[in-house]
PAZAPA-4460 file (N, C-alpha, C; in steps of 0.05 Angstrom, whole numbers, plus 32768, in hexadecimal, padded with zeros to 4 digits):
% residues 221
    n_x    n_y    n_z   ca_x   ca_y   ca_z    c_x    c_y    c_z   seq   type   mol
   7FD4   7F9D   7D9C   7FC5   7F91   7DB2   7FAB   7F83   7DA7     1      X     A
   7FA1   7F8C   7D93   7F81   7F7E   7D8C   7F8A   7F68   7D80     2      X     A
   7FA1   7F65   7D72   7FAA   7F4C   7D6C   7F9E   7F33   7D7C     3      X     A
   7FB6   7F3C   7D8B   7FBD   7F2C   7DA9   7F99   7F26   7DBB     4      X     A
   7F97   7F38   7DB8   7F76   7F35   7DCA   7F66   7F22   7DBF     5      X     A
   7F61   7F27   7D9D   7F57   7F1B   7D87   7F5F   7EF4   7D8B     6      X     A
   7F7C   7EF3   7D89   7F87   7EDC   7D7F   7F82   7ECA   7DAC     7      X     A
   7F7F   7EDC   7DB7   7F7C   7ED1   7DD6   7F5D   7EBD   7DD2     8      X     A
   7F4B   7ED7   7DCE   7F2C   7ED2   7DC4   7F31   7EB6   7DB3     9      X     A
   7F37   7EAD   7D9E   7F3D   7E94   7D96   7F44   7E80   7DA0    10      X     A
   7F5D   7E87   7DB5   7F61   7E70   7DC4   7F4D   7E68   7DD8    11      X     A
   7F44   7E79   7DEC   7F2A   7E77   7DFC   7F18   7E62   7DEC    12      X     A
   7F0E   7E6F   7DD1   7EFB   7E62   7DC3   7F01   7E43   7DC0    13      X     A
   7F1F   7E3A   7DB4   7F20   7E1E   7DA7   7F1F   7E13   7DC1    14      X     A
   7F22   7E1A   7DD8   7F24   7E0D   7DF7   7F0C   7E0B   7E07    15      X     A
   7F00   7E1B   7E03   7EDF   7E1C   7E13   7EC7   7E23   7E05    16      X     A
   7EC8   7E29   7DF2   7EB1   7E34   7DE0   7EAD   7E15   7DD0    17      X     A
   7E99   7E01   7DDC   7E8D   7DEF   7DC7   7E87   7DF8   7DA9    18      X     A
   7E91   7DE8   7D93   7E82   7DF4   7D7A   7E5D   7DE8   7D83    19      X     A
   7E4E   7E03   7D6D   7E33   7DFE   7D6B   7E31   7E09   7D53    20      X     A
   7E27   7DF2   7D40   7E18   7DF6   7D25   7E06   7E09   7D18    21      X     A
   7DF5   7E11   7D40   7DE0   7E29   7D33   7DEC   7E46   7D3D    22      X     A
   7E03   7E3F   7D45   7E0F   7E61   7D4E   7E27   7E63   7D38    23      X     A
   7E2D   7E52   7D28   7E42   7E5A   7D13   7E30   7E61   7CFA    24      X     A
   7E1E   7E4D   7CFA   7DFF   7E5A   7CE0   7DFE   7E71   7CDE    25      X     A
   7DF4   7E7C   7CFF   7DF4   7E97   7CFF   7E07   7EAD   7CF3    26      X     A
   7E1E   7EA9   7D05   7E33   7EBC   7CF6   7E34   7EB2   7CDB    27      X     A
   7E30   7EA8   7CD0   7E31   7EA5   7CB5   7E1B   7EAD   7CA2    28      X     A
   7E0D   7EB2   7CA4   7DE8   7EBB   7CA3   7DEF   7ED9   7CA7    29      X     A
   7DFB   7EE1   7CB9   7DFC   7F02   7CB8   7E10   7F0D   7CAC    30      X     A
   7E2E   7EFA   7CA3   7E3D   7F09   7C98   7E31   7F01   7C78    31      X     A
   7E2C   7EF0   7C6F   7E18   7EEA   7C54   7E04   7F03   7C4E    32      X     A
   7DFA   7F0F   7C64   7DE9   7F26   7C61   7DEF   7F40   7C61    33      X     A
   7E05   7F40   7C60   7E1A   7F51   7C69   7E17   7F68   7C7B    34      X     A
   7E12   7F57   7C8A   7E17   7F68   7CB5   7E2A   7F5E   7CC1    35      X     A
   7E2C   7F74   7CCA   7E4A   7F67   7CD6   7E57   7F58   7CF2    36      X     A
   7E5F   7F43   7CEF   7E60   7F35   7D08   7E65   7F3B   7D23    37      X     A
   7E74   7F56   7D1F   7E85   7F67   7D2D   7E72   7F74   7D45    38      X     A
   7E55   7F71   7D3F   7E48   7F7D   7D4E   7E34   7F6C   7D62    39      X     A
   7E43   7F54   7D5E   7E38   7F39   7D6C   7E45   7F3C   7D88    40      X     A
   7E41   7F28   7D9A   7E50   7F25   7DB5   7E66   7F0A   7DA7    41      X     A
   7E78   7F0D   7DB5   7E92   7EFC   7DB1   7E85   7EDC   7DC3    42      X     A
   7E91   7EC4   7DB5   7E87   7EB6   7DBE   7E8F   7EAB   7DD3    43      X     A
   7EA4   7EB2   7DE7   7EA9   7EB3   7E06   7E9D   7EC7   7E15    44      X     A
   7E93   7EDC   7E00   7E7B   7EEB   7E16   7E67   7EDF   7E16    45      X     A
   7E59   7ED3   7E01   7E38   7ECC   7DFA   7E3F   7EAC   7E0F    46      X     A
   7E50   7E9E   7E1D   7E56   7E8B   7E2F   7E4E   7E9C   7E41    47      X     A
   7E58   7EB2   7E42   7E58   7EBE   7E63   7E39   7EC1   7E64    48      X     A
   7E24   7ECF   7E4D   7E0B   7ECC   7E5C   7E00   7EB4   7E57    49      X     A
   7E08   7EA3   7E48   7DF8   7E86   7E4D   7DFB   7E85   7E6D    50      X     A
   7E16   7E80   7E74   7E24   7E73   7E93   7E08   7E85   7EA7    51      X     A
   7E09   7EA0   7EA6   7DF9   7EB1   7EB0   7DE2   7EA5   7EB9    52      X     A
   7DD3   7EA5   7EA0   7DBD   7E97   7E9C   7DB4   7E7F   7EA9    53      X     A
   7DC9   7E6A   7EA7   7DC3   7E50   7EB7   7DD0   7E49   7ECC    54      X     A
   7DEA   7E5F   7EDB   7DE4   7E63   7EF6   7DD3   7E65   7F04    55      X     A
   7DBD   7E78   7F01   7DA4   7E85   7F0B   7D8A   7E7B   7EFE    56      X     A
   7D92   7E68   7EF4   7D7A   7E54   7EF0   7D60   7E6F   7EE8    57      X     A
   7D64   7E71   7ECE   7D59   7E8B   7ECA   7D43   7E73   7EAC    58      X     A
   7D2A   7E86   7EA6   7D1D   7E78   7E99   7D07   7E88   7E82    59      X     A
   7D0D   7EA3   7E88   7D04   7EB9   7E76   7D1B   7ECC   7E6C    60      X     A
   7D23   7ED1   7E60   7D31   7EEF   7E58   7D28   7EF3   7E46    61      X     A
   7D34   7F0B   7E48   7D31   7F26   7E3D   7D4A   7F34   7E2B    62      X     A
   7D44   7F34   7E10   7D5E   7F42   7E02   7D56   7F5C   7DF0    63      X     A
   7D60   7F75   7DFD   7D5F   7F8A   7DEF   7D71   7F91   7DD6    64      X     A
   7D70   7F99   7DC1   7D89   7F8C   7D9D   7D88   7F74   7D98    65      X     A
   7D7E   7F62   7D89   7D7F   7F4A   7D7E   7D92   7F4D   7D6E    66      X     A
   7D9B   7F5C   7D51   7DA1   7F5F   7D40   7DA7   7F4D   7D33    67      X     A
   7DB2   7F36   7D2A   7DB6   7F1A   7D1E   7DAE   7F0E   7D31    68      X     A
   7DA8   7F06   7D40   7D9F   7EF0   7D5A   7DB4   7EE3   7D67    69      X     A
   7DD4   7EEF   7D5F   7DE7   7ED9   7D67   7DE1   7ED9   7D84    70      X     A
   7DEF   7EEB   7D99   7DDE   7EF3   7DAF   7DC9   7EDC   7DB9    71      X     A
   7DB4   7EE2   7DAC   7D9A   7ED7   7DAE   7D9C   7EB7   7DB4    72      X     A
   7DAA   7EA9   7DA0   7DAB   7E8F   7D9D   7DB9   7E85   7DB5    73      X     A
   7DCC   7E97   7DC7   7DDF   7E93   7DDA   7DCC   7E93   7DF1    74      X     A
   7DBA   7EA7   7DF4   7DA7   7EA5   7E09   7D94   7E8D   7E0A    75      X     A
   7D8A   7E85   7DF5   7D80   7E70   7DF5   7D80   7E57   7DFE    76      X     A
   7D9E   7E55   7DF2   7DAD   7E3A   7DF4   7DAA   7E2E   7E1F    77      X     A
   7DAA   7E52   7E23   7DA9   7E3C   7E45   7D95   7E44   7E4E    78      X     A
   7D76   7E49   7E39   7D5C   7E44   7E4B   7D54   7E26   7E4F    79      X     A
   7D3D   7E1F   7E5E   7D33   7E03   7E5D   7D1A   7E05   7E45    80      X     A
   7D14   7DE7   7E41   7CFE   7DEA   7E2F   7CE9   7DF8   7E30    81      X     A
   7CE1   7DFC   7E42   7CCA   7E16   7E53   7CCF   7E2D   7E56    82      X     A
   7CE9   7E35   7E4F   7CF8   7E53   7E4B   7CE6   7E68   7E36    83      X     A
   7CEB   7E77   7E3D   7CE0   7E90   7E2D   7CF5   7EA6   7E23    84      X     A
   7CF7   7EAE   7E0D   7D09   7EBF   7E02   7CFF   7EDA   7DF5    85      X     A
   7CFF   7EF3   7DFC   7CF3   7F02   7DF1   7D09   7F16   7DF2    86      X     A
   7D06   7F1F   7DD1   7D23   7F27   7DC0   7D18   7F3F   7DB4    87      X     A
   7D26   7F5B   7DB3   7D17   7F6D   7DA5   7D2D   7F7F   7D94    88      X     A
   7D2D   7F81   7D82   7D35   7F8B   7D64   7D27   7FA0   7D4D    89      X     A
   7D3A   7FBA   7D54   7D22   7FD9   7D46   7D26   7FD1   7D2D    90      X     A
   7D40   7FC7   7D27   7D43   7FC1   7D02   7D34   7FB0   7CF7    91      X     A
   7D23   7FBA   7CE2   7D19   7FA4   7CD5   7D2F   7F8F   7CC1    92      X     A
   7D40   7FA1   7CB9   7D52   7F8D   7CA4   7D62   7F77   7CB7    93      X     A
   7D6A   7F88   7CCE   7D72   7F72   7CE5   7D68   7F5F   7CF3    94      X     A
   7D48   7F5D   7CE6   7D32   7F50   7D06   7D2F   7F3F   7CEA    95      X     A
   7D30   7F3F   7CD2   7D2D   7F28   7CBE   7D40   7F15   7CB8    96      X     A
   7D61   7F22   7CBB   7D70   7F10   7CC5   7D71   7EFD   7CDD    97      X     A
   7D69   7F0B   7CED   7D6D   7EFB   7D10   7D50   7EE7   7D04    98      X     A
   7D3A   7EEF   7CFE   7D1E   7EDD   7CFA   7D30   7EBD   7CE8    99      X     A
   7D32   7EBE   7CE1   7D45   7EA9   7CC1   7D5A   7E9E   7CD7   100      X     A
   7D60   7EB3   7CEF   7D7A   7EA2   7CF6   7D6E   7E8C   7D0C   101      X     A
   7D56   7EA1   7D19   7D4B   7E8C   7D38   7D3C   7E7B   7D1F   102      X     A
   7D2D   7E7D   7D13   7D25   7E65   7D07   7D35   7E48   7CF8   103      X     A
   7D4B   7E51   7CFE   7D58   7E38   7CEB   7D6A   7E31   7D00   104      X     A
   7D6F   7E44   7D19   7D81   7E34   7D31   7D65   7E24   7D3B   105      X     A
   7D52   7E1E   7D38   7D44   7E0A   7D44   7D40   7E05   7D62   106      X     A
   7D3C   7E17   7D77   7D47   7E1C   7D90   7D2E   7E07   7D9D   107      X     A
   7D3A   7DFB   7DBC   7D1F   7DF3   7DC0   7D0D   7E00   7DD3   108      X     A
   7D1F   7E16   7DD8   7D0C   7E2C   7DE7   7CF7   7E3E   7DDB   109      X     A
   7CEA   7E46   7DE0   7CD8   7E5A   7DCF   7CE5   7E77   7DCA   110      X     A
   7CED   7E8A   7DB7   7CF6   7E9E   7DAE   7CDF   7EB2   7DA2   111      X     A
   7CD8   7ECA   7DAD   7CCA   7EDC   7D9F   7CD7   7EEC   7D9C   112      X     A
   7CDC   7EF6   7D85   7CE2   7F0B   7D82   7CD7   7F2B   7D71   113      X     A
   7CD2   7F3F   7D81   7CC4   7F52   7D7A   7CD2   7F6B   7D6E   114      X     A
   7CC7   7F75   7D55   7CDF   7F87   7D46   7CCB   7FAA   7D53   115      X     A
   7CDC   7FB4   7D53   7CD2   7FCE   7D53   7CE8   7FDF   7D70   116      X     A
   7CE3   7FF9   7D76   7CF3   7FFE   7D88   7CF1   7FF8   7D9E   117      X     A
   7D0E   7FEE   7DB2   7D04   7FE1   7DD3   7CF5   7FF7   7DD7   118      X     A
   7CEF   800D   7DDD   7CE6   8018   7DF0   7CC8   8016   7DF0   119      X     A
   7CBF   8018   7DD3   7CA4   8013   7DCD   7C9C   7FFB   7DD9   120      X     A
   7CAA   7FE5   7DCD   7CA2   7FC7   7DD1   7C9C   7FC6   7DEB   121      X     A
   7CAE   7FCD   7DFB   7CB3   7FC4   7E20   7C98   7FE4   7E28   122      X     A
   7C92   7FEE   7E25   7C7C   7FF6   7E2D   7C5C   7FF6   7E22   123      X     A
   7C66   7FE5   7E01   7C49   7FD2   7E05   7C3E   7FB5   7E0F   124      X     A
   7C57   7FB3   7E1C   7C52   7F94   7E26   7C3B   7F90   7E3D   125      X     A
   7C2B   7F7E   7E3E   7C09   7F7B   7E40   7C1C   7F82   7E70   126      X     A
   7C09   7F8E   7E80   7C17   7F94   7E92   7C14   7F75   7EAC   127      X     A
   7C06   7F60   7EA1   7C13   7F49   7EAB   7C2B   7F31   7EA0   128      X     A
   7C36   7F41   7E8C   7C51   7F2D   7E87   7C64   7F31   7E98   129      X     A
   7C5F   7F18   7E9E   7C77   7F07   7EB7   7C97   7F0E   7EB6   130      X     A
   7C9C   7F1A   7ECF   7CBB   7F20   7ECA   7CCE   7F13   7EBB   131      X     A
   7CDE   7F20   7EB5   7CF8   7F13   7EA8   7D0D   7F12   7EBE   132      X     A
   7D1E   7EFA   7EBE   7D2A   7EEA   7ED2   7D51   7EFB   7EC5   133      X     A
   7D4E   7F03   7EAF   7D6C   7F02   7E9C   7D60   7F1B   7E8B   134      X     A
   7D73   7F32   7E8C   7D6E   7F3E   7E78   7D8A   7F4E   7E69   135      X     A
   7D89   7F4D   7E4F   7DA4   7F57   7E45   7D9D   7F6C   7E2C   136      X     A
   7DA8   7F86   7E32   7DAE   7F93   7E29   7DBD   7F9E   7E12   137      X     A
   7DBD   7FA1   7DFA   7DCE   7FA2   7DDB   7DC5   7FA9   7DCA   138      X     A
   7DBE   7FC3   7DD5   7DB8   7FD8   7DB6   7DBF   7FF2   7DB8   139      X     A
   7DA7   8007   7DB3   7DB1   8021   7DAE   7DC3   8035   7DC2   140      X     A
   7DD3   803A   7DC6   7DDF   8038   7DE6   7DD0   8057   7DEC   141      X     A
   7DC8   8068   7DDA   7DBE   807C   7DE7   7DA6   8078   7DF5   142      X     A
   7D9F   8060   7DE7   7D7B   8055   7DFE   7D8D   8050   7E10   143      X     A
   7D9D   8042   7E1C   7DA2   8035   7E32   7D94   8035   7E4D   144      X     A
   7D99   804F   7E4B   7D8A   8057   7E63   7D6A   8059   7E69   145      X     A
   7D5F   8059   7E52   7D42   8058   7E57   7D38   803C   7E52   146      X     A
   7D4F   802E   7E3E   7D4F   800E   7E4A   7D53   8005   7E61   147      X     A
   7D60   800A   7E6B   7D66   7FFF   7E86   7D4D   8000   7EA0   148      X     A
   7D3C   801F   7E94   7D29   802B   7EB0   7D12   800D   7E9F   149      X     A
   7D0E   800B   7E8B   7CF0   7FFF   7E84   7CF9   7FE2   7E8D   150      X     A
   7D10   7FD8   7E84   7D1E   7FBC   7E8A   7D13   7FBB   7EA7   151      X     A
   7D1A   7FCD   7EBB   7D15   7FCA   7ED3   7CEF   7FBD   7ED6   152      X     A
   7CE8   7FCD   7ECB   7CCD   7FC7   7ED2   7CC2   7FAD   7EBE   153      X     A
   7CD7   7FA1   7EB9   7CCA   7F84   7EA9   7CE5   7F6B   7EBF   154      X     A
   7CEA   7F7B   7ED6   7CF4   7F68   7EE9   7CF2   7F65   7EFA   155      X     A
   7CF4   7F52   7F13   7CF6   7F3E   7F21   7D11   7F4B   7F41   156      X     A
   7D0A   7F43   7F58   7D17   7F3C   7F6A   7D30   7F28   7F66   157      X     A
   7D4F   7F2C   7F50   7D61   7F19   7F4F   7D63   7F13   7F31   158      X     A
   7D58   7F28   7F29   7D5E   7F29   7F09   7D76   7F36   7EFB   159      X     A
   7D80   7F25   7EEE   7DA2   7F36   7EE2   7D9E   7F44   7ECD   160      X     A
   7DA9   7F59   7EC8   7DA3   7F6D   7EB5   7DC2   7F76   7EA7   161      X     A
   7DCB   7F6E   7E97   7DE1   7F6A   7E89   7DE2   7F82   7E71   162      X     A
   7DF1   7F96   7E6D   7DEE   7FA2   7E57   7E10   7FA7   7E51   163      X     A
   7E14   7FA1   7E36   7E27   7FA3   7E1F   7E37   7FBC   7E19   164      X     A
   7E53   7FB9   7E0A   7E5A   7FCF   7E0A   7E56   7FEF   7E0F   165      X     A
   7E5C   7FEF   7E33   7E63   8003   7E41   7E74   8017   7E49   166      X     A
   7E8D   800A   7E37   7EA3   800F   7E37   7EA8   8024   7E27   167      X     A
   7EA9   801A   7E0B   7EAC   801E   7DF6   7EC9   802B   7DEB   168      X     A
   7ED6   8014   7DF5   7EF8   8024   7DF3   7F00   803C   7E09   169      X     A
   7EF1   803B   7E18   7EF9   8056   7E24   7EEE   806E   7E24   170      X     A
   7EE3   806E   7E0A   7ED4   8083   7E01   7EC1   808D   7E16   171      X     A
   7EB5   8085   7E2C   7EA2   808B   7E42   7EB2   80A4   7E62   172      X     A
   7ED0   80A6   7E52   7EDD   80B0   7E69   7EE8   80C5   7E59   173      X     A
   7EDD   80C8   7E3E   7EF0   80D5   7E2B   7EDC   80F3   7E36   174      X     A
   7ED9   8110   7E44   7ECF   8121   7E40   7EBF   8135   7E29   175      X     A
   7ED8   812F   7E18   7ED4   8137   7DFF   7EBF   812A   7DE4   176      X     A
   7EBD   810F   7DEE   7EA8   80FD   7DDD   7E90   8103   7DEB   177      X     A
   7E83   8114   7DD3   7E63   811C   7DDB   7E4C   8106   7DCA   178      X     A
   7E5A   80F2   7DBE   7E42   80E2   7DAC   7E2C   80D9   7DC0   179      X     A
   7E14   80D1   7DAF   7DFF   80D1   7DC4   7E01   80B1   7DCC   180      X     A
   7E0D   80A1   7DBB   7E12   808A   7DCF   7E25   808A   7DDF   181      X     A
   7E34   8097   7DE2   7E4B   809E   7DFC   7E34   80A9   7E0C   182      X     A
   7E2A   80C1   7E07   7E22   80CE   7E1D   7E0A   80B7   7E2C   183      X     A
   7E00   80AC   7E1B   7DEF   8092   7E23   7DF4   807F   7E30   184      X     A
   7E11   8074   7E39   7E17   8069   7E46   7E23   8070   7E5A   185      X     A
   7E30   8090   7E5D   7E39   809D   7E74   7E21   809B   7E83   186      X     A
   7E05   80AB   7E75   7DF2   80A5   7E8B   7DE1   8092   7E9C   187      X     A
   7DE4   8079   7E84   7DE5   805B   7E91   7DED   805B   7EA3   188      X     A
   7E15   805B   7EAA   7E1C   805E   7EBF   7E14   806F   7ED7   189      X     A
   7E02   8081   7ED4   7DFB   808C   7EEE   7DE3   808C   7EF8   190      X     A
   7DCC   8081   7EE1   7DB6   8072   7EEE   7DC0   8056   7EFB   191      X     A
   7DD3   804D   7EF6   7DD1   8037   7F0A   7DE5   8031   7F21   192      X     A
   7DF1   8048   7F1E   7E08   804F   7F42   7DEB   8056   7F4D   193      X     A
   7DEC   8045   7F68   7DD9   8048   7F79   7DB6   804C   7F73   194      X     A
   7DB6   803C   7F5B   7D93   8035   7F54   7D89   8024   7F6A   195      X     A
   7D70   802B   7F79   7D60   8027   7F8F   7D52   8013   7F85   196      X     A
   7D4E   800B   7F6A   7D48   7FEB   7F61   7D5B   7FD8   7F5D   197      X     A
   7D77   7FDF   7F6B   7D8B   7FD1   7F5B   7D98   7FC1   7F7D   198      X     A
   7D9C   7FA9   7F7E   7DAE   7F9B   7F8B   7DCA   7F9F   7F92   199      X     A
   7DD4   7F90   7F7B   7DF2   7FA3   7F75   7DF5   7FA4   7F5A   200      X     A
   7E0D   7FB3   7F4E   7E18   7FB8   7F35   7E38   7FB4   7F2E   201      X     A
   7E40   7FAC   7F24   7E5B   7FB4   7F0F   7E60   7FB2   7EF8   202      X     A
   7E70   7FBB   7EE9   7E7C   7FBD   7ED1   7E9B   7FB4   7ECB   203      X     A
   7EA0   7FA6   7EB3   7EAF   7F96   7EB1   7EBD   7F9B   7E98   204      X     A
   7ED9   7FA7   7E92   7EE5   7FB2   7E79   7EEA   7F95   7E6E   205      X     A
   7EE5   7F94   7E51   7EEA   7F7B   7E43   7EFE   7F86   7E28   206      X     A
   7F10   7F75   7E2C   7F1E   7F7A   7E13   7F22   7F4E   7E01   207      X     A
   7F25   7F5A   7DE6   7F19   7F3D   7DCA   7F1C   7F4A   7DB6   208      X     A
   7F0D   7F30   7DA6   7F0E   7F36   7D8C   7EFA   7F4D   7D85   209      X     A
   7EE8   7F58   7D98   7ED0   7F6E   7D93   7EE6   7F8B   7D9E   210      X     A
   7EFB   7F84   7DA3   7F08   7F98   7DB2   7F0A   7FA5   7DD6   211      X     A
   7F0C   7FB8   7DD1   7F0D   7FC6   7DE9   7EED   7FCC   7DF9   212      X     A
   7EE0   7FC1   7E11   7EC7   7FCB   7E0D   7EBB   7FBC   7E2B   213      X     A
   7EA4   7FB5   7E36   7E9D   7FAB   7E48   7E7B   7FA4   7E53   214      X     A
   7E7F   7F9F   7E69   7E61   7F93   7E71   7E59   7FA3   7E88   215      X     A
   7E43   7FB2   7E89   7E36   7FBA   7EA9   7E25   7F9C   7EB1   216      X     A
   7E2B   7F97   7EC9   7E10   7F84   7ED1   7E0D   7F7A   7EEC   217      X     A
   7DED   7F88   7EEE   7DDD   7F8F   7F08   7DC9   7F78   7F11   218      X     A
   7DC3   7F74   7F2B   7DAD   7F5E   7F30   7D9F   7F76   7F3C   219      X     A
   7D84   7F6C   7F32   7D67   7F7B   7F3A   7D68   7F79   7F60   220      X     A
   7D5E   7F8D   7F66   7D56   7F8B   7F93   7D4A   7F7D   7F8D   221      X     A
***
């Protein structure tokens, strides 16, 4: 089956996925560094949050895991020149890759990106920075959940809040899987059945070339 999923993901790509010079750099920049691509979003997902993005005429986000910036460069691509991008990355060896990568994709949006852990970063942020309109989720899945409570409070009335492998093969239904990013995303899932900041919610199993795995994603009340 991952074949088949894999070789599908390809066809999608040569059919709707435009080539871009600074998102193939990228993957190429991180497997040269040797990180592995594998931990990027697929590039009919990283469409899906562009599309996101410039449905909702969105003009700030917010990205929790930078790790190579592939991601990053995808969010960008559908801010306006007046967009704001603010990207946060605990790895230093990872936040020097993604730095080399947003600098040489040449974006014409503005990109900051801040290394150290989300949780720290998003609770030193000065307490009049302006909501974020887009926010996406992709890192430690055992933060998830205390990403998701601070995320809230750096948003907005109609803000999408998108977070990454939720799935994780299944593994989230498995009883027996006690890892703390399982258990991190089981309890994702239940801070946000019926969150009193939350609009609506769903989750969405994705199967590709990243495999078996999926998307939660909530608009802010």
């Amino acid at each position: 089956m991952q074949q088949m999923w894999t070789d599908l993901d390809s066809y999608i790509d040569s059919h709707l996925i435009p080539e871009d010079e600074r998102l193939d750099k990228v993957m190429h920049n991180t497997v040269e560094h040797g990180l592995s691509n594998h931990l990027a979003v697929a590039p009919n997902q990283g469409m899906l949050l562009q599309m996101l993005i410039q449905m909702n005429k969105c003009k700030r986000v917010l990205e929790i895991g930078t790790f190579a910036a592939y991601s990053t460069i995808w969010l960008a691509r559908a801010l306006p020149k007046d967009g704001y991008l603010l990207t946060i990355e605990g790895r230093e060896s990872h936040a020097q890759v993604a730095q080399q990568n947003i600098a040489e994709a040449n974006m014409n949006t503005h990109i900051d990106l801040k290394v150290g852990f989300a949780a720290d970063v998003l609770k030193s942020l000065p307490s009049d920075t302006p909501a974020f309109d887009f926010i996406f989720i992709d890192a430690d899945k055992g933060s998830y959940p205390e990403y998701l409570e601070l995320s809230l409070n750096h948003a907005h009335s109609g803000t999408i809040i998108v977070l990454d492998n939720v799935i994780r093969a299944g593994d989230i239904i498995n009883p027996d899987n006690q890892k703390p990013s399982i258990v991190g995303i089981r309890q994702t899932f239940e801070a946000l059945k019926a969150h009193p900041k939350l609009l609506s919610c769903t989750a969405l199993q994705t199967v590709g070339s990243k495999g078996h795995d999926g998307f939660a994603i909530a608009i802010v009340k």
